[in-house]
N, C-alpha and C positions, 0 to 999 in steps of 0.2 A: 383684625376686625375693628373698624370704623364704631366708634362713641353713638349712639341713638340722639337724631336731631331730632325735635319734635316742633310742630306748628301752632300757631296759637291756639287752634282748638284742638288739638292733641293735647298739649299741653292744659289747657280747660276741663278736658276730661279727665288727664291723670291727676290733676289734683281738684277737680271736683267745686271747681269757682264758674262763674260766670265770666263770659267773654268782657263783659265790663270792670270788671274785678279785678279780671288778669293786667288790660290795658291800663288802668287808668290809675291801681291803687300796687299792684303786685308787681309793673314792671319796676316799680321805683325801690322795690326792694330787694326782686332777683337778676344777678349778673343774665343778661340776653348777646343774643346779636342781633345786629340788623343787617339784613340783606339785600342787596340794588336799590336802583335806584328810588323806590316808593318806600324802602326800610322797612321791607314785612321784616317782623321778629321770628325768630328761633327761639329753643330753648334747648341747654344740651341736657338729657336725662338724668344725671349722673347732679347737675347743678341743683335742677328741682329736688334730687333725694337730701340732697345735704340743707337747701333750704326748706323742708320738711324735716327736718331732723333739730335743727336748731331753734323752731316754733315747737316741737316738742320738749325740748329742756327750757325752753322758756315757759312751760305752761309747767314743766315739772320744779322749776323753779318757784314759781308763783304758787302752785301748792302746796309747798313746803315754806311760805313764808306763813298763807294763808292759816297753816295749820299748826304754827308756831303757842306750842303753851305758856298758856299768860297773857298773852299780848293785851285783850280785856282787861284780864285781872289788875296789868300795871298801870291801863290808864284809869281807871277807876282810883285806885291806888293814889295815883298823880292828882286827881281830883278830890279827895281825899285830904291829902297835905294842904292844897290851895285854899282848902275851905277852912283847915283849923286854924291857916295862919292869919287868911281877912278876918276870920272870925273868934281869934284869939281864943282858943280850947272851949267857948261856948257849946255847950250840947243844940243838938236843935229842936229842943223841947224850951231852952232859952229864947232862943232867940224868936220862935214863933209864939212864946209870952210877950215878949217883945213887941212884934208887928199887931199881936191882936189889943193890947195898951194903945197903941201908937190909932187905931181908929176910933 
């Protein structure tokens, strides 16, 4: 049995984009064929699942960076050190004695 070829709007349906979507931003990302001479596209079924499959770990990807603990907590942190070192271990109850002197 013969691989499932699908048509651009076949293809549009089974993954649920627009026919705009598919040409202009999706072809440049999934392996196609073109066909004669006006190069209508194909898509083999089998390619779309696997490029479905890989926008899924990249999403499972991103939400395991997404939800990495800490990540706040460090740059806070990070901001934290920045501030005691311009501001030489000054509290900020000094240094806003300071600014309010200073008018």
């Amino acid at each position: 049995m013969s691989e499932q070829i699908l048509t651009t709007k076949e293809a549009c349906t089974y993954l649920g984009v627009s026919y705009w979507t598919l040409i202009h931003k999706l072809v440049k990302e999934i392996p196609h064929i073109r066909i004669g001479k006006r190069g209508n596209i194909r898509f083999r079924k089998s390619t779309l699942d696997k490029y479905l499959d890989e926008q899924e770990k990249k999403s499972e990807d991103n939400l395991e960076q997404d939800l990495t603990p800490n990540r706040r907590e460090e740059s806070i942190v990070e901001l934290r050190e920045r501030y005691n070192k311009t501001n030489k271990g000054k509290s900020i109850e000094e240094i806003m004695q300071t600014v309010r002197t200073m008018r």
